[in-house]
Every structure is written in C-alpha cells, then in structure tokens.
C-alpha angles and dihedrals in degrees: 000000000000112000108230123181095207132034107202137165126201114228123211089234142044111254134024084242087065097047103149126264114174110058133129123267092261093051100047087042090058096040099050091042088055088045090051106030092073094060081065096136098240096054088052099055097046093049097033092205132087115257108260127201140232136192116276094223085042108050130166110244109277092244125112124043097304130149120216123199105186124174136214105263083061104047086087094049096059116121101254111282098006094113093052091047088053101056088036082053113087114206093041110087107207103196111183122179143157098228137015089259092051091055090038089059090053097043082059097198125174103262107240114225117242126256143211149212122164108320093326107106112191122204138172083255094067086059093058085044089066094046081065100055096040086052100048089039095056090038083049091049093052098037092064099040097257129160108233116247087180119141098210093175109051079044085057093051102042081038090051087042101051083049095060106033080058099046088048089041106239099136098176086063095041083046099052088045091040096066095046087060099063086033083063091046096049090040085062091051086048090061085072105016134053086173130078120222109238116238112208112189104198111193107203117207132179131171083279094058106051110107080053096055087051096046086057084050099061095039089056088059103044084045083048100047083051108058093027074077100067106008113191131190095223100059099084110208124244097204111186133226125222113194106217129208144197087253092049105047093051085054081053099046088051097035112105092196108115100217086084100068080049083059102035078057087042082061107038089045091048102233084129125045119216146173133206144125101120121134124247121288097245096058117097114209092179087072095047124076116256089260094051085052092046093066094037086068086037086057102042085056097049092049090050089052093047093049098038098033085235134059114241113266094220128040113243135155128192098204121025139041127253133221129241095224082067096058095099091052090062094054081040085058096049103247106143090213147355148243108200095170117130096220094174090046097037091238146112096062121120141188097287132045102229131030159141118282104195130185135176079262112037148330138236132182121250147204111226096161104139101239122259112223097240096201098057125078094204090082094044096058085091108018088126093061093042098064095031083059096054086050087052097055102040103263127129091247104219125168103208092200116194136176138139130275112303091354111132138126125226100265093061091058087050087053096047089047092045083058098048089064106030145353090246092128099008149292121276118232149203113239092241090045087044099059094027098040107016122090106299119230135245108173108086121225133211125234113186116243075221134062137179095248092090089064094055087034086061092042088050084053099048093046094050082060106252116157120231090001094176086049099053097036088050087048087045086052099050094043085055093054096044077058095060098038087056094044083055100048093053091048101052086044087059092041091056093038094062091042092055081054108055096040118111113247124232093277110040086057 
C-alpha cells in the first residue's frame, strides 16, 4: 500500500453550504462514493488524520504523497491541465469512478476481514457510513446558518483509533472508538435539535416481486436468530416496512413456498411493519356511492386478514388515491394510521410529512411525507438539511423512504448502518410504532373527495370499447343509489313496525 500524507477529494462547489443537491443520479452516486471512499480504515490509520476537501476549480498543486478522489460532476471544473500534471506526477495517486465499488477497485487496498462482539459486526463499510454523517451533518450545520460545535479533534483521534484497532483486529477496542465516534457526530446534531428526525423504510411489492419479498423474509430470520444470541442494548434496530396489496396477497394465498408462512409469523409478531388494505388499482370509488366504497375497503381488509391471519395495523395502497370522506371508515376499520400516498401515480403527499387527516365522522393521523427513492443517491446528498430543515420549522421531520425489493443504493445502507449505531440523522420505525409511539401530530391535512383516477377510469372504458361509457356509468350509479334508498325504506318500516309492537298500550303505562 502506497504511504500518503493527505487524503483529499475535490468537490464540484465552493463551500460545504452549497453542496450540491440537485445532480443526477450518476453524479450524486460518484460525489458521495469520493467523499466516503477515503474513511476506508486502512487509509485512516496510515495518514492519522481525517480526508479533508478542497474546491474542484481551486485545487492544491498535485506534488507530495496525496491521494486525490475526484467525481464526475468535477472533472469539468479542473483548472486546464491539472488533471494531466496529477497522473504524470509520481508520488499523487487520481482515483475517478462512477460508484464507491468502482474507486474501491482502483485504490486496490488490502480488505480488511469483519469482525464481532456480541451481537455488533464492524465492516469497512461502517467506516464509510460515518463519512456520511459527518458530511450531512456538516452540510446540515452550515445550511441552516449554525456555528459548529463540532470537536473535530477529539473526532480525528476516536476516528484514527477505531481505524487501527480494525486493521490490527482487535474489535472490542474499533467498536468502543467507533461509538464515540457517532456519539461525536450526534452530540454535534443535539447542539440545534432536541428532536430526532423519523426514517421510514417502505418496502413496495407487487405479483412481480414475490420471490423477492420472500427472499427478505428469510433473510430477517436468519438476521433475527443471530442477534437474539447476544442481544445488546447499543445496536439500534433498522426494522423494515412491506406495503401489501390486494394483488399481492392473492400470489401469497396461492403460493406452496414456505417461506411464506416465515413471513405471514414475521408480520403477526411484528418484526416487520407493514402496511395494506387498499383495494385493488382498477376500482374506481369515485364512481361508487359512499356506501359501495365503504365495503370495498371493508372487503380489501378482510382479504388481507384471510390471506396474512391478521389484519395490517396501518392503511396503505400502492396504486389509487383515496378520499377524504372515507377517512372515518379506516379508524372504523381499526387501522391506527394511514398512508394515503398514490405511489404508482406519484400523488397523495403534502407539505408536511405527518398530519391529521379529519372528517365529519373521525379522524386519523396520517403520513404525507413525499417518498424518497431509496435506491438513488441523488435524494440522499442532502438528506441532513431536509430534515433539519423540517425540525427548524415545527414539523415532525419524517423520510418516508420506498423502494422495491432489494433495490438500494449504497448511501442507504450508509444511513441504516449510521442508525444502527447513533441518532445522529434519525431513528428508523416500524409503521404501527411510528403512529402509537412517534411524535404525534397537531397541524390537520386535506384529502380530495375527488382523484384523478375517475379521468383514467373513463379513458380505460372508452378504449375497451364501451359505448356511452359516462351514460351508463351515471345509470349504473343511480340504480345503485334507488337500491339503497329502498333498502333503507324497508328497514326503517320494519324498524317502526317493531317499535309500534312492542310499545305498552294506555292502559298498561
């Protein structure tokens, strides 16, 4: 391994407040991996010092042992011919790369094996987890006009520490350093915020994702029968969260892999959160009177509760809106909260990330937080001042983070690993903690008693060939409501007829 006296990486802006926050995917996959490649433990314990950074269009001459990470988005910012004179130049080291994996390969380092302590397993990958929080925390700190209570040296040292105890293998002494390290990191948070943002990690699923789901399922248990060994107190948990649909549930009823019965246990014994009861994507409740749409949520749940052996503790839908009229169903229903977000339509979310939903019949509370695409990099380059931000201004910050089924780019990882150890950017929850136990909220939201999904329910019609689609849908409609009248006329004659019955006559009062 080459000696270098400095670690830096060059950043496509001038300052850490103007960290970028709106780059591609490419470019925000390229720029976090050449922030966070350089913690790798070995580099920090030959150098002793943490990587520092330097602007791309004001670089330090390319001469002594240095080694320079640069990404994409500042390869065009380079003074002209720098880059030439740094790989002509010996001693300096000019690693590019469009991912953390792809610079890890050229900086060609000895891996270093895990190691254990009780239930605590530290990788290389913990180490780039801490570049992270140490980068959206000072991002955080100069994005909202804070004064830095930051003590970078006594950071260094533990950091320096951790780094060598883990290259020479002592993992009781990498792991100690380790948390004060993120103890350092979350102190620094606590200067600005009492509060601790919320994490959310939505997995979506669909017919198409099913050996996937399962695949998460067995993998829980194994990750379960493993720390229920040695519990201890100081590894935080990450639980995750599946959003079930109707679709998905009928695949699972007439699935024979027994992982399913692993994950229908995961689910009643709450060791995953979860949310369903949605009806299915292709029913229109918007052309349905209210007590038509009430059943169709009666039945969804029931269906859920058939194929799973419980009912899911939260409302949520993949596909469709929902209405705000039916907002007291769903508490009569006995979800404790809702999700009333249109992932498939890219609707539902509001200006703030929890709130309460209210009707003439009931209220529920609600999460309204727009989703964060969990496998790009791009939303998580200032993920820090987000949901410093929402702190700063009252709100209960929440990142309601979703993705598929083993979809996730590298700096979630980083963050589930960074809550494993501190609170430094939040705690992750399950759905059913996170409405009974999280911050509840005080601020009401607003559903339409509309949605678009009566537009593209129509277009479906006419190009399925249906003439007069809006006529007969309208006829259909009043028919449905001269039912219920009539059901409701006989019931109240019987009603009053019974009544007329059983009443005393004059001379029996």
């Amino acid at each position: 391994m080459p000696v270098f006296d400095e670690c830096c990486v060059l950043i496509p802006v001038s300052t850490l407040e103007d960290f970028p926050s709106d780059l591609s995917d490419y470019d925000a996959r390229s720029l976090l991996a050449a922030w966070t490649v350089l913690w790798h433990p070995r580099l920090l314990a030959q150098t002793e010092q943490i990587p520092t950074w330097y602007r791309a269009d004001a670089p330090p001459e390319p001469i002594g042992q240095r080694l320079f990470t640069v990404p994409n988005p500042s390869l065009g910012m380079l003074p002209d011919g720098y880059q030439i004179r740094a790989e002509q130049t010996e001693a300096v080291c000019w690693i590019t790369g469009d991912s953390r994996e792809a610079m890890s390969q050229k900086l060609n380092l000895e891996p270093c094996p895990p190691l254990t302590e009780g239930s605590r397993t530290v990788t290389e990958q913990d180490f780039h987890a801490a570049a992270y929080a140490s980068l959206q925390i000072q991002v955080m700190t100069r994005r909202l006009r804070y004064t830095s209570n930051l003590d970078e040296i006594h950071l260094q040292n533990r950091l320096v520490a951790a780094a060598k105890a883990f290259v020479e293998g002592n993992a009781s002494d990498s792991i100690a350093a380790l948390h004060d390290v993120f103890d350092c990191l979350a102190e620094e948070r606590d200067h600005y915020f009492s509060s601790d943002p919320h994490l959310i990690d939505l997995v979506l699923t669909s017919k198409s994702t099913v050996e996937a789901l399962l695949q998460i399922a067995a993998e829980t248990v194994a990750e379960n029968a493993a720390s229920e060994q040695e519990a201890e107190e100081d590894v935080r948990q990450t639980p995750s969260n599946i959003l079930v649909d109707a679709d998905l549930c009928q695949a699972l009823s007439q699935s024979t892999d027994p992982r399913v019965d692993t994950l229908r246990e995961l689910l009643k014994s709450e060791t995953l959160g979860w949310a369903g009861g949605g009806p299915a994507s292709d029913i229109c409740l918007d052309a349905m009177t209210m007590s038509q749409a009430e059943s169709v949520f009666v039945d969804s749940h029931e269906q859920i509760q058939q194929a799973i052996g419980i009912g899911p503790p939260v409302y949520g839908r993949f596909s469709g809106t929902t209405p705000a009229d039916l907002t007291a169903t769903l508490a009569r229903i006995g979800y404790c909260g809702m999700i009333p977000i249109d992932f498939a339509g890219g609707r539902g979310f509001g200006d703030e990330a929890k709130v309460i939903m209210q009707s003439a019949a009931g209220d529920l509370e609600a999460l309204t937080a727009k989703p964060i695409d969990a496998a790009s990099d791009a939303a998580f380059l200032d993920l820090g001042a987000k949901l410093g931000e929402a702190i700063d201004s009252g709100e209960i910050a929440t990142a309601l983070l979703a993705h598929w089924p083993g979809q996730v780019c590298d700096s979630f990882t980083d963050l589930q690993r960074i809550a494993s150890w501190s609170l430094s950017l939040g705690r992750f929850w399950k759905l059913a903690d996170y409405f009974l136990e999280g911050e509840h909220p005080y601020h009401n939201g607003n559903l339409p008693s509309a949605s678009p999904d009566a537009a593209e329910w129509l277009s479906t019609l006419t190009a399925s060939g249906i003439t007069k689609p809006i006529e007969a849908t309208a006829e259909q409609f009043r028919e449905h409501l001269k039912t219920e009248k009539n059901n409701l006329l006989i019931g109240m004659a019987q009603l009053t007829s019974c009544l007329l019955y059983t009443s005393p006559s004059p001379r029996d009062r």
